[in-house]
Phi, psi and omega in degrees: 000133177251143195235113171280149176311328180290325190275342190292306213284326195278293186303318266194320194026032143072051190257036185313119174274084222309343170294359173250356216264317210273004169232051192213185185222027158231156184261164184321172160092332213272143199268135180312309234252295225282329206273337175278334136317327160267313175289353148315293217288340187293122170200198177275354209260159195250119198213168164336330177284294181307329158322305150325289172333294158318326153263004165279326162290330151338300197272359169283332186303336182268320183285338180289320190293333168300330180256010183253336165276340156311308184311278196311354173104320173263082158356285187287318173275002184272329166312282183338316185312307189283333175289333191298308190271343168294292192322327179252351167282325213280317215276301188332130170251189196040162207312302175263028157310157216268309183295336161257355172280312163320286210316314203274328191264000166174131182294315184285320202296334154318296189281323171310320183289299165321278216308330187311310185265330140333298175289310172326293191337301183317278176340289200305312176298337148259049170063352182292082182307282168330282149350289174309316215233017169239303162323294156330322198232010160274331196269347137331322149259025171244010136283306190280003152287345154337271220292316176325298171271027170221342167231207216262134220307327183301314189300314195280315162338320185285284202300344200253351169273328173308325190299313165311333181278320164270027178236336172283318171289335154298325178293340176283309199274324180302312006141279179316318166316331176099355187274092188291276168306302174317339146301285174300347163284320185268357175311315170299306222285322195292301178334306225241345190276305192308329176279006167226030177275137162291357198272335184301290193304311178309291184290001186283315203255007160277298193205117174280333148334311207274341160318282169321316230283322178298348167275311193302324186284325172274332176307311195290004125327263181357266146014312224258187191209335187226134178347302209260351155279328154291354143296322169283340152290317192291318192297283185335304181327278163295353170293306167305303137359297172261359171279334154335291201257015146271354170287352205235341177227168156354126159295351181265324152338312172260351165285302180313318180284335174281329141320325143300318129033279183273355189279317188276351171282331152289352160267356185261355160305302194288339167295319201280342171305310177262041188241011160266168183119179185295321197100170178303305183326314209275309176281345142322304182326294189281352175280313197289324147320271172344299172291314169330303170261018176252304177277356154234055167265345185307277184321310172326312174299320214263296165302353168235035150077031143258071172303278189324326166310310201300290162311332154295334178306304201286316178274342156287355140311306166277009169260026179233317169296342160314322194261018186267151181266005177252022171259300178303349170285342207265288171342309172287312228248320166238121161287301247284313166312338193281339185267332155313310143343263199297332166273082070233008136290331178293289153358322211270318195279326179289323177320282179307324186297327188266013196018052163274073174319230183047286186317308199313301184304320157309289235267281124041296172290333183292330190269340156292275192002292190289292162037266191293319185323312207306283170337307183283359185259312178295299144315250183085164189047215157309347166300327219263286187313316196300301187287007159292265164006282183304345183273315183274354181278340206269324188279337180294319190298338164302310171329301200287314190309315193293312172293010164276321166256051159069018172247082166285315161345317208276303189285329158349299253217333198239265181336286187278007142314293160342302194284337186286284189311352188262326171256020177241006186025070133288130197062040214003048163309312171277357174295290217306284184346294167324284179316330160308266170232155144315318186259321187298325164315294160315309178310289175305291196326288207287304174313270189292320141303268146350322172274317201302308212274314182296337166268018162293305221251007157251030188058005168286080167300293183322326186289316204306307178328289185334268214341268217295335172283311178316306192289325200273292186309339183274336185278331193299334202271355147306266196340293194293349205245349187223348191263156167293198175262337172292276227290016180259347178258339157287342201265320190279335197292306193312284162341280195316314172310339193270304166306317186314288192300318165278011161276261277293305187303325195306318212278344175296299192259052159086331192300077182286301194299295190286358180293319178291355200248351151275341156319284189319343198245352170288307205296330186276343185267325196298319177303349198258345180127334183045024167106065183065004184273333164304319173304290172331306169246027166270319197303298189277358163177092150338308185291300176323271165328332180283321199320320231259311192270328172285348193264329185272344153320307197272017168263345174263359161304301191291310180338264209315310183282316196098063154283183160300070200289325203280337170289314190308320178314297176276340174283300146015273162302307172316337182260336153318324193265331189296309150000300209281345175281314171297312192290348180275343176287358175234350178308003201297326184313324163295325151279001181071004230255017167268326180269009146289307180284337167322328207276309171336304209285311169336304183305309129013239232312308201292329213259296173327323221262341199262307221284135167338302198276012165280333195262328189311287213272004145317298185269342160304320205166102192299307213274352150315301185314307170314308183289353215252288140344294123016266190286322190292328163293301177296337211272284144018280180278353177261332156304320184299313182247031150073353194217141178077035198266316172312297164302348184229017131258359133336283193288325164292001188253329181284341183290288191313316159324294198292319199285315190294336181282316196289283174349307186297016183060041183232082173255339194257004176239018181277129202295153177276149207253151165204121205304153139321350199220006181262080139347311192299158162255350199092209166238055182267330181319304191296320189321305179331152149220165185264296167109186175321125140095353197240097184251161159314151167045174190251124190291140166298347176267117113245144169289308186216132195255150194217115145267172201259132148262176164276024169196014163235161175235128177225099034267156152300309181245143155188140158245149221229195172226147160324124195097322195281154163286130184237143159235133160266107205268128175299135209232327185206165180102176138323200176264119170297182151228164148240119168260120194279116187283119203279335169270007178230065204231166092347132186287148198089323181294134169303140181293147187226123147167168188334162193028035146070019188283166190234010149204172189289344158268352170292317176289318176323293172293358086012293172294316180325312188304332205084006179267132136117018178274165160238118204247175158288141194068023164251179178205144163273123180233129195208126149291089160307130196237348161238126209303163165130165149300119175255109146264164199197154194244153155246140196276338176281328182257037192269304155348297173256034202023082180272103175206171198206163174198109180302125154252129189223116181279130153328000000 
C-alpha cells in the first residue's frame, strides 16, 4: 500500500509507537517485503548506509539539544532548533540523503519522524515545554529505529554512545551559557538516563575504565555549583564516551560517527552564539506585563458603561493566554499564581458582563496580584523591576489619555495608587530607582508623581498631562540606565502593546481623534529608537518589524474611519509579543557569547588533530580531509568576527557529511549539500510548476501577506473582508502548495489552491505530478469572495503541521 501524508493523518493520525519502534530493528507496522529488506540491509560491513546512519545520529544529537534547552527555559530556541533540523531534513538531495533513506527504509516510520518533529517545532514555539520534548525525543526514536534496521546492532551500539557524548556536550553548552543550574540539572537527567540505558552495559563491557571516567565525569557535572567544573566534567564525560566506541564497532563506523559527532557540536556553537540576553523566561515575563496593563483598562470600561467590550477584553486575554508560550512558564514557574490568574479572569469578565464596578475592581486586583507574582517568578531581581517601571509607564499613559478626555478624578485615582504601590516597593522598583539616582528618584516620585495627582484633583488637565509624560519619561530613563538593550525593548513592547488597546478603548467611547493621535505619538517615540527597541527588532527580524509598524498604523487607520480599532488592536498585540521573544533570542552580543562558542569549536580543531578519525578520513579521501579542515577553520573565524555564522555553519556541516561518507569507503554517494538558507533544488526544483494564481515576487495591490516558512504559515490564522486578495509569499524552505482543506471550506465556495486544482484530491495528486508549487521569489495569490472560515494545508508539510485559516468576514 502507498500511504500518502494526508491519508496516514486521516486513518492512521500516524500514531506510531515510537518506545516500541526503539526496541525492534523494523518499525511496527512495516509490511513482510519491507521488513525483509532491511533485514537485507542490515549486516557488519561499513557502506553508504552507515554514513546515513551517522547523520541521523547527528540530527538525534540536535533533538537532545532541543530538549536540554527547553530544560534551560529557552523555548523559542529549542522551536528554532527543531524547524531548523526539519528544514535540512526536507532540503537534504540524493539517493543517500538522510530524507530518501528514512523515507525508502520505512514510509510510516518516515512519516511519524516528520509529525514528530514538526510538532516538536510547533510545541516549543508555543511555549508547550512538555509536549515539545516528548516529540522530540519520539521523533529521535523513529531515527533510531531507522540506524536498526539498516546497519549492524554493534555500529547502532556505537551510536548510541556518541548520542551520549552529545547529550554530555549539551551539559557543556548550557554551561557556557551561563546556565548553571540547567546544566547540572540535566547533567542528573543524562546520569540516571544512562543507568538505565542499554549503552551503560555496553561500555561497562567495552572498558570499564572507560566506563568510570564517564560516570565520575557527568555526575560530577551533575554536582558542581560552577560553570567551568561542569564544563570540564561534561567534556571529560564525552571525551570517554568516544574513545568507547571505537572499542565496540568498526574503526570506519566510529570514524563515521565521531564526524557526526563534531557536525552536532558545531550547531551547538551557532546555537549557543544566540543564547545571550535575558532569555525566553524574561519575555514570559514582559507578556504577563503586557496582560497586567491590558486588564487594567477593564474597570475603566465597566464605568463608562462598556460592559460588552469589558467584558470581551477580558475574555480575549484569557484566550490569547491559552495559546501563549508564557502559559506553560507560568505554570511551571507559580501554579498557584498561574491559577490565580486564569480564576480571576474569569471573575474578572462575569464581573464586567454584569457591570458590577465593585466586582471588577475586585477581581481586577486579583488577577494583578497574581501576575506581578508570575513576573517576579519568571524574572525577578532587577529584571522584575524594569518590567515593573514599564507596567507603570503603561498606567500613567492611562492617566495621560483620561485627562485628555476631561476624567481627571480617574487619572487621580490611577496616580496616587501608583504612588502607594511605589512606596510600598513593589517589585522593588523604589529601591532599584532610589539606588540608581537620587535625583531620578525625586525627579519621578516628588516631582511628577505627585504632581500628576495634585493637578488631577485641581482639575489642571494641562499641568496634569506635563506630570504623567514627565513621570513616564524618568521611568523610561530608569529602564535604559539599568537594562541591556534586550530587556529595555521586551520591557517597551509591553508599554507599546498597552497604547495599541488604548487607542483601541479611546476609540470605542467615541475619542477617535485622540485614539489617533496616541498611535501618532507610539509610532513617533518607536521611530526615535524607543531605548534600542527599534533597532532591536529590524535586526532580529525584519519581516516583523515592518509586520509591527504596519499593524499599529492600522490601528489609527481604523480609529480615524470608525473601523475595527480593537480587532486592529489585537493583531497588534500579537506582534508586541512576538517582538518580545525576537529581540531577547539575538541578544547573544551582548553576553559575549561568540567568543565562547569560537573557543568550542577551536577545541573541535585541537581533538581532531589528536583524534583517529583524522588519519581515517586523511587516508579514505586527502581532498575531504582538507576541505573538512577548511570549513572547520572559516567556521572558527566567522564565530570570531560575528558575521557570516549561519552560512559556515552550514558549510561545516556538509564538510562533516562529506567526511562520514568518506571515512565509510562511501565518498562517490555522499549527497550533494544544499545550505539551510539556499532555498534551490537543482533540478528537481526547476522541475516544480506553479500553475494559475502563482506569480513572481509579491503583487502590490494585495491586501494581505501570509508568509510561507519552513514548516508554518505566518499568521496561521488571518482574518479578512470579503473581496480582499491574500498573497501567499514563499518566505523560507522547500516548494510549498497552499491547499484548501475541502471538509473545512463555506459551503458555496469555490475550491481554491495552488495550481488551479478544482478539488483537494486533484491538487494532492497533482503534487506527486510537481503541480501546484510555490518555490522561492514566488507567491500564490487568491481573492476570497466567501464569507466563513477556510482552512488550508501545505500538501508536502501538512505532516509538520504546516496548516491555516482564512477567516473571512462580511
Amino acid at each position: 500500500m502507498t500511504y500518502s501524508r494526508r491519508t496516514l493523518l486521516k486513518t492512521t493520525g500516524l500514531a506510531i509507537a515510537t518506545a516500541g519502534l526503539a526496541g525492534c530493528n523494523a518499525p511496527t507496522g512495516q509490511s513482510a517485503e519491507a521488513e525483509a529488506s532491511t533485514s537485507e540491509a542490515a549486516s557488519g560491513s561499513v557502506d553508504a548506509s552507515t554514513a546515513v546512519a551517522a547523520e541521523w545520529n547527528a540530527m538525534r544529537a540536535r533533538l537532545h539539544d532541543t530538549v536540554a534547552l527547553a530544560a534551560a527555559g529557552r523555548l523559542g530556541t529549542a522551536g528554532r532548533v527543531a524547524e531548523d533540523v526539519f528544514e535540512r531534513f526536507e532540503q537534504s538531495s540524493g539517493e543517500w540523503s538522510v530524507h530518501e533513506q528514512l523515507e525508502a527504509t520505512n514510509e510510516q516510520n518516515y512519516e511519524s519522524f516528520e509529525e514528530n518533529l514538526g510538532g516538536a517545532a510547533h510545541a516549543f514555539s508555543d511555549g508547550q515545554s512538555g509536549e515539545g520534548t516528548d516529540l522530540a525525543m519520539e521523533a529521535a526514536n523513529n531515527l533510531l529505529a531507522a540506524q536498526r534496521g539498516r546497519t549492524d546492532p554493534a555500529i547502532v551500539d556505537a551510536f548510541g554512545l556518541f548520542t551520549f557524548a552529545a547529550r554530555a556536550r549539551d551539559v557543556e553548552m548550557l554551561a557556557a551559557a551561563g546556565e548553571v543550574d540547567a546544566a547540572a540539572e540535566l547533567a542528573h537527567s543524562v546520569y540516571e538516563s544512562f543507568e538505565e540505558a542499554p549503552e551503560h552495559e555496553v561500555i561497562e563491557e567495552a572498558s570499564h575504565e572507560l566506563y568510570e571516567t564517564f560516570e565520575a565525569g557527568i555526575e560530577g557535572a551533575a554536582e558542581a555549583t560552577d560553570a567551568e567544573t561542569i564544563r570540564q566534567s561534561s567534556r571529560t564525560a564525552a571525551t570517554a564516551m568516544v574513545d568507547a566506541s571505537f572499542e565496540v564497532a568498526p574503526e570506519a563506523a566510529a570514524g563515521a560517527a565521531h564526524f557526526a559527532l563534531m557536525q552536532a557540536v558545531g550547531f551547538d556553537a551557532e546555537v549557543l552564539t544566540g543564547l545571550g540576553g535575558p532569555g525566553d523566561e524574561y519575555a514570559h515575563a514582559s507578556t504577563l506585563t503586557l496582560y497586567r496593563a491590558r486588564t487594567a483598562d477593564v474597570a475603566w470600561l465597566v464605568q463608562q458603561e462598556q460592559t460588552d467590550y469589558a467584558a470581551t477584553l477580558a475574555g480575549d486575554i484569557y484566550a490569547h493566554f491559552e495559546g501563549a508560550r508564557a502559559h506553560e512558564a507560568l505554570e511551571e514557574a507559580d501554579h498557584d499564581a498561574y491559577e490565580g490568574f486564569e480564576g480571576g479572569l474569569e471573575s474578572l469578565k462575569e464581573a464586567a458582563q454584569s457591570g458590577d464596578l465593585a466586582a471588577s475592581e475586585e477581581a481586577l486586583a486579583t488577577v494583578d496580584e497574581n501576575l506581578l507574582t508570575g513576573v517576579s517568578a519568571l524574572a525577578g531581581g532587577e529584571s522584575a523591576a524594569i518590567l515593573e517601571a514599564s507596567f507603570f509607564r503603561a498606567r500613567l499613559g492611562d492617566a495621560r489619555e483620561l485627562v485628555a478626555v476631561g476624567e481627571t478624578d480617574r487619572a487621580k485615582a490611577i496616580a496616587e495608587r501608583l504612588f502607594e504601590r511605589f512606596e510600598e516597593n513593589e517589585a522593588n522598583l523604589h529601591e532599584a530607582i532610589e539606588h540608581e539616582s537620587e535625583d531620578l528618584y525625586h525627579r519621578f516620585e516628588e516631582e511628577h508623581l505627585a504632581g500628576l495627582a495634585d493637578a488631577a484633583e485641581a482639575d489642571d488637565a494641562e499641568t496634569a498631562a506635563t506630570h504623567a509624560e514627565g513621570a513616564m519619561d524618568a521611568l523610561f530613563e530608569f529602564e535604559t540606565a539599568v537594562g541591556t538593550t534586550a530587556e529595555v525593548s521586551a520591557a517597551e513592547a509591553a508599554f507599546f502593546g498597552a497604547r495599541g488597546f488604548d487607542a483601541a478603548a479611546l476609540a470605542q467611547v467615541g475619542a477617535n481623534a485622540r485614539a489617533g493621535t496616541v498611535v501618532e505619538s507610539a509610532y513617533g517615540f518607536f521611530e526615535e529608537g524607543a531605548g534600542g527597541y527599534h533597532e532591536s527588532l529590524e535586526h532580529a527580524d525584519h519581516d516583523l518589524y515592518e509586520s509591527f509598524e504596519g499593524a499599529l498604523e492600522g490601528i489609527g487607520s481604523a480609529a480615524e474611519s470608525d473601523g475595527d480599532a480593537y480587532g486592529a488592536a489585537k493583531t497588534y498585540n500579537q506582534k508586541t509579543v512576538d517582538s518580545m521573544y525576537a529581540v531577547v533570542s539575538t541578544a547573544a552580543a551582548d553576553a559575549g557569547l561568540s567568543g565562547v562558542a569560537s573557543d568550542r569549536m577551536s577545541t573541535v580543531f585541537e581533538t581532531f588533530e589528536d583524534a583517529e578519525v583524522h588519519e581515517l578520513v586523511e587516508e579514505a579521501d586527502h581532498d575531504t580531509y582538507e576541505r573538512f579542515e577548511e570549513a572547520l577553520s572559516s567556521y572558527i573565524e566567522a564565530l570570531d568576527e560575528g558575521e557570516d555564522v549561519d552560512s559556515a555553519a552550514n558549510a561545516y556541516a556538509a564538510a562533516t557529511t562529506r567526511a562520514q561518507f568518506a571515512v565509510a569507503g562511501a565518498i562517490d554517494e555522499a549527497p550533494v549539500d544544499h545550505s539551510a538558507h539556499d532555498h534551490g533544488h537543482g533540478d528537481a526544483e526547476s522541475s516544480y510548476t506553479g500553475g494559475p494564481n502563482v506569480v513572481e515576487g509579491v503583487p502590490e495591490d494585495a491586501d494581505h501577506v501570509v508568509k510561507m516558512k519552513a514548516v508554518s504559515f505566518e499568521p496561521a490564522e488571518l482574518t479578512v473582508s470579503v473581496g480582499d486578495t491574500v498573497v501567499f509569499e514563499h518566505a523560507e524552505g522547500e516548494a510549498h502548495t497552499v491547499t484548501a482543506d475541502a471538509d473545512e471550506t463555506p459551503e458555496g465556495a469555490a475550491y481554491w489552491a495552488s495550481g488551479g486544482f478544482e478539488s483537494q484530491e486533484a491538487a494532492e495528486d497533482g503534487w506527486t505530478e510537481l503541480n501546484g508549487a510555490v518555490q522561492s521569489g514566488q507567491s500564490y495569490v487568491h481573492t476570497f469572495e466567501t464569507a466563513g472560515e477556510h482552512a488550508y494545508f501545505c500538501v508536502p508539510h501538512e505532516v509538520g503541521g504546516m496548516t491555516g485559516v482564512v477567516v473571512v468576514e462580511e
